[in-house]
C-alpha positions as CSV (number, residue, x, y, z in Angstrom):
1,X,32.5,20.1,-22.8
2,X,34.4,17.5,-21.3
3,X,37.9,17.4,-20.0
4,X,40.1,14.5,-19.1
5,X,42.4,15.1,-16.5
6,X,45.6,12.6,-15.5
7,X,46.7,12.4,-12.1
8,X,48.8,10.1,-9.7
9,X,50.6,8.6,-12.2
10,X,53.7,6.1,-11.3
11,X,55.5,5.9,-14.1
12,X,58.7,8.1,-15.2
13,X,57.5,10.8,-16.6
14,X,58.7,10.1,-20.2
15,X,56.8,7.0,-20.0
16,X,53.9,8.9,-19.0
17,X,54.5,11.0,-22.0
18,X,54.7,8.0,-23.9
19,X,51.2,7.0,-23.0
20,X,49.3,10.0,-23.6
21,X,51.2,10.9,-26.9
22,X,50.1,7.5,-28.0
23,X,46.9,7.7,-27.3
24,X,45.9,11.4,-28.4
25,X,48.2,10.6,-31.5
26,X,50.6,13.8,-30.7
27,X,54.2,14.2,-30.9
28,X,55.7,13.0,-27.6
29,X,57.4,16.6,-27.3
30,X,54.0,17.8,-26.8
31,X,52.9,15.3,-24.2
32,X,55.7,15.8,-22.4
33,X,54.6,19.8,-22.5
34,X,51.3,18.5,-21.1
35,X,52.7,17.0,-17.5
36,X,55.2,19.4,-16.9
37,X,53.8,21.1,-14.3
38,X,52.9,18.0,-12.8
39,X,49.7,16.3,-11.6
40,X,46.5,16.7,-12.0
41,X,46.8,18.0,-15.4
42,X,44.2,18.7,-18.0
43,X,45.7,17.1,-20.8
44,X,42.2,17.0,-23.5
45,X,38.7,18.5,-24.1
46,X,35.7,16.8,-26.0
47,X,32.3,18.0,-27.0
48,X,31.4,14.8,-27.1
49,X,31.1,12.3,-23.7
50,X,32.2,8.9,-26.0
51,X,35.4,10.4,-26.6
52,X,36.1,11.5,-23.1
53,X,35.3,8.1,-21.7
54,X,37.7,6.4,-24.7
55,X,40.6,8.1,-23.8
56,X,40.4,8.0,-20.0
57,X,39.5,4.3,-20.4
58,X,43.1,4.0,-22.5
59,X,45.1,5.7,-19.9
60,X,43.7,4.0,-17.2
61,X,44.1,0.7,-18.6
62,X,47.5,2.0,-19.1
63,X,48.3,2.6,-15.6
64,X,47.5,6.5,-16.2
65,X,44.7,7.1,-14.1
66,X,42.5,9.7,-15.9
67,X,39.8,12.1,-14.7
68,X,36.8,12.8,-17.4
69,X,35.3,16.1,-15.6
70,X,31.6,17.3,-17.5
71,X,31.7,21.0,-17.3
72,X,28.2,21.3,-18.0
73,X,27.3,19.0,-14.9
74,X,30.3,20.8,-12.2
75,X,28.2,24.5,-13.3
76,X,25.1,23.4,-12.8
77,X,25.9,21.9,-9.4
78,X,27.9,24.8,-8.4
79,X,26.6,24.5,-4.8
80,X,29.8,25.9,-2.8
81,X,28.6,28.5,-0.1
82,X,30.4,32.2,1.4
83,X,31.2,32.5,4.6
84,X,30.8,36.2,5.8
85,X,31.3,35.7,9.6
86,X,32.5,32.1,11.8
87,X,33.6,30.6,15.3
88,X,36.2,28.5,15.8
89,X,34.4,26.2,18.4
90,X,35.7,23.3,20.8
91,X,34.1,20.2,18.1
92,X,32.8,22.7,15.3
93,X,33.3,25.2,12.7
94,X,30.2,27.6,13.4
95,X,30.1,29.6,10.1
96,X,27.5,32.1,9.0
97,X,27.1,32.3,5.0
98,X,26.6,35.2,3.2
99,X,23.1,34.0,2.5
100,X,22.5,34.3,6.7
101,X,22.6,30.4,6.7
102,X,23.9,28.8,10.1
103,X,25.9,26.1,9.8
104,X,27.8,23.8,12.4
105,X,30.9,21.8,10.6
106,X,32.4,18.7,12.7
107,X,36.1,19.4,12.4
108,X,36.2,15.1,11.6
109,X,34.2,15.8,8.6
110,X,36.7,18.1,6.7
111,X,38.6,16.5,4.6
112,X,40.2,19.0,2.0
113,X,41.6,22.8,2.6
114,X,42.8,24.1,-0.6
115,X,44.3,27.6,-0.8
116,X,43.7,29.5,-3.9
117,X,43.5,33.1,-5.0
118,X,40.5,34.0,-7.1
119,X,38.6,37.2,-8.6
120,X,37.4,39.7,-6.3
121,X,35.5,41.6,-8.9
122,X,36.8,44.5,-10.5
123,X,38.6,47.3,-9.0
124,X,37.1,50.9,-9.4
125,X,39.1,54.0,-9.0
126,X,38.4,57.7,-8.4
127,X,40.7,60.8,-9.9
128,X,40.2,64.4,-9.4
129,X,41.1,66.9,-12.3
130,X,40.5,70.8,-12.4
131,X,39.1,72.1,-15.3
132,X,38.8,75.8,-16.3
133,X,35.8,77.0,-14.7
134,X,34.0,80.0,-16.9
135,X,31.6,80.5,-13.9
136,X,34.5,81.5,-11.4
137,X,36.7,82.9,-13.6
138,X,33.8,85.8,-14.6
139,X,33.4,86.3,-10.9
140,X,36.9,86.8,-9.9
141,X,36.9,89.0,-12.2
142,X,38.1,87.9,-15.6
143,X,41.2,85.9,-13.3
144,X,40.7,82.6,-14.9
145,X,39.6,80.0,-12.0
146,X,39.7,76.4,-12.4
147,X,37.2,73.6,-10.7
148,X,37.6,70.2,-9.5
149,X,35.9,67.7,-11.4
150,X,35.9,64.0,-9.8
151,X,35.2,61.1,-11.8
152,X,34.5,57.2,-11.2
153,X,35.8,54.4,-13.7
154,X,36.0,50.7,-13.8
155,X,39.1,49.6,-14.4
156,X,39.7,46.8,-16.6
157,X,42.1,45.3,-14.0
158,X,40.6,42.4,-11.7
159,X,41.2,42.7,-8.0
160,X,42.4,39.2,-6.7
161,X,41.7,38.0,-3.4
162,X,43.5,34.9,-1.6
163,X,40.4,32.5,-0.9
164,X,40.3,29.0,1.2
165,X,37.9,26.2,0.3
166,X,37.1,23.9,2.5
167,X,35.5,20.1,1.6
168,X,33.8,17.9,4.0
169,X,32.9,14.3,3.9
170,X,29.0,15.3,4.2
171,X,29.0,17.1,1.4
172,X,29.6,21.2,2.0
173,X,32.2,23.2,0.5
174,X,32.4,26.2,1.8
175,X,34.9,29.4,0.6
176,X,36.4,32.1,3.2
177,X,38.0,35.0,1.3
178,X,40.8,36.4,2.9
179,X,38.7,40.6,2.1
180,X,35.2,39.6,2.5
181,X,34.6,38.3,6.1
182,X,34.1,39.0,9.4
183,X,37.0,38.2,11.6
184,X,35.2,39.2,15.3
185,X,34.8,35.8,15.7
186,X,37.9,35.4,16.8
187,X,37.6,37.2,19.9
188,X,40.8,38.1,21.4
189,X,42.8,35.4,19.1
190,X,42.2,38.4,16.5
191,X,45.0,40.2,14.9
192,X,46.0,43.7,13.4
193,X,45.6,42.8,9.6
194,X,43.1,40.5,7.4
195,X,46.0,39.3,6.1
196,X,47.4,38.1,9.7
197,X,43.5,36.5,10.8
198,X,42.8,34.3,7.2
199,X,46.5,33.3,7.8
200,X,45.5,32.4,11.6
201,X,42.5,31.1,10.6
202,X,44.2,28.2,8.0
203,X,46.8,27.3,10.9
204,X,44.1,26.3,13.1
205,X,41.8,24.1,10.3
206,X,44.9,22.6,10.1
207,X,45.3,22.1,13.3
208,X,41.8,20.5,14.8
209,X,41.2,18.8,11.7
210,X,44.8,16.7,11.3
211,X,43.0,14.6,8.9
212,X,42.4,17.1,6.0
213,X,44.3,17.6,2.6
214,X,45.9,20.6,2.6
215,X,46.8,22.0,-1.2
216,X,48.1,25.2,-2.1
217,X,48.5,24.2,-6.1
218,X,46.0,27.2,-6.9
219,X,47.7,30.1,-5.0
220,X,49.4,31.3,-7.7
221,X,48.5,31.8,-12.0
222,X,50.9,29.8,-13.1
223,X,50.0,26.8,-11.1
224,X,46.7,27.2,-11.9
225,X,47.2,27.3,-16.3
226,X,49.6,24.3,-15.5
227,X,46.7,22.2,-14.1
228,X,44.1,23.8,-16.8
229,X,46.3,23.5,-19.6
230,X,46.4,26.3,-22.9
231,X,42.7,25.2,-23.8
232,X,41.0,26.8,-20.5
233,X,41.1,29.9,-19.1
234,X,41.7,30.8,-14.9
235,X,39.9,33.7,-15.4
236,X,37.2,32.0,-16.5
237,X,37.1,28.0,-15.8
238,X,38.6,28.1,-12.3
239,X,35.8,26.0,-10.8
240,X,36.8,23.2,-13.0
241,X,40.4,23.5,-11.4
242,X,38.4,22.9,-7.9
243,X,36.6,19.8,-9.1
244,X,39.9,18.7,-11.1
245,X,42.3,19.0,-8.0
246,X,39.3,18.0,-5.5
247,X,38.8,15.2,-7.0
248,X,42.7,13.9,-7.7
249,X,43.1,14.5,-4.0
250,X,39.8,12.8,-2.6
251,X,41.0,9.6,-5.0
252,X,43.7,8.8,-2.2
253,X,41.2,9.9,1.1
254,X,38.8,7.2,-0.9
């Protein structure tokens, strides 16, 4: 499949609306539906790569500038690593993957922080019920007895966690999850709560690498369906939101 994305456009907005109905030969109602939530937007999906290319090459021409992302290609080059442990050091992020790879990351070499909440997994929960128990009731007697029974289920409920991806010029991208690392490397700077140190942890990114696009557009569900649009899914198609908004952002560093 492959999308084509419009971002950092000039024009008015019903202009821009103008353009894209044109060209996708839609009512310019439903255009205008497309960029509502603003820019990037995924505004089109193709199966086939011509089509893609023909449309982003009318936008741009246009003065729309248009994305074509390949889906197949972003999935198969899915390369982003976990931290599970990391040191904020005088020149360098230390950080330890969840993989137990080392890696030292020059603070002038990130260029993008992007602050996102993303699945967790699923959330599994344990309940306790009493039962009548035959056993105990014949021994006390005939006095009917009950037992406690304790069972496991998966709910179909996702559990979300706040995430922060982090690009560098060199080519990582990394992902710290607010639940699922290691905060001791913060020595004393560590606080009370998870919530408090992935909090901490952003402020100072932000603070020894000045240079870096920060972007928060994937925090919440709703801003991350306005950047997918109603053909794509977040549940399911968020890492084409990452390579959609990395990739609009990167076009100004660029």
């Amino acid at each position: 499949m492959y999308l084509v994305a419009v971002h950092r456009w000039q024009q008015e907005a019903t202009v821009v609306a103008e353009i894209i109905a044109a060209a996708l030969n839609i009512l310019i109602f439903e255009a205008r539906q497309k960029i509502t939530g603003g820019e990037p937007v995924t505004i089109a999906s193709f199966a086939d790569q011509n089509q893609a290319e023909e449309l982003a090459t009318k936008l741009n021409h246009a003065e729309v500038p248009a994305l074509v992302i390949d889906s197949q290609w972003v999935r198969s080059h899915n390369r982003q690593q976990y931290a599970s442990r990391f040191e904020l050091g005088a020149q360098t992020l230390q950080v330890e993957t969840s993989s137990g790879e080392l890696l030292n990351i020059s603070y002038e070499t990130i260029d993008l922080l992007l602050l996102a909440t993303c699945c967790a997994g699923q959330i599994e929960a344990t309940s306790t019920q009493r039962k009548f128990s035959l056993g105990k009731t014949l021994l006390a007697g005939g006095i009917p007895r009950t037992k406690k029974i304790k069972t496991t289920e998966t709910l179909k409920a996702e559990e979300r966690d706040k995430t922060l991806w982090i690009y560098t010029s060199t080519g990582e991208t990394l992902v710290f999850t607010c639940n699922g690392m290691s905060y001791t490397g913060l020595g004393e700077a560590r606080q009370i709560t998870r919530e408090l140190n992935f909090t901490y942890l952003l402020k100072e990114l932000q603070r020894l690498a000045p240079q870096a696009c920060y972007n928060d557009r994937l925090l919440t569900r709703v801003g991350q369906v306005q950047l997918l649009g109603p053909m794509l899914n977040p549940e399911s198609d968020l890492d084409l939101a990452f390579e959609i908004l990395s990739r609009s952002l990167r076009a100004d560093l660029y």
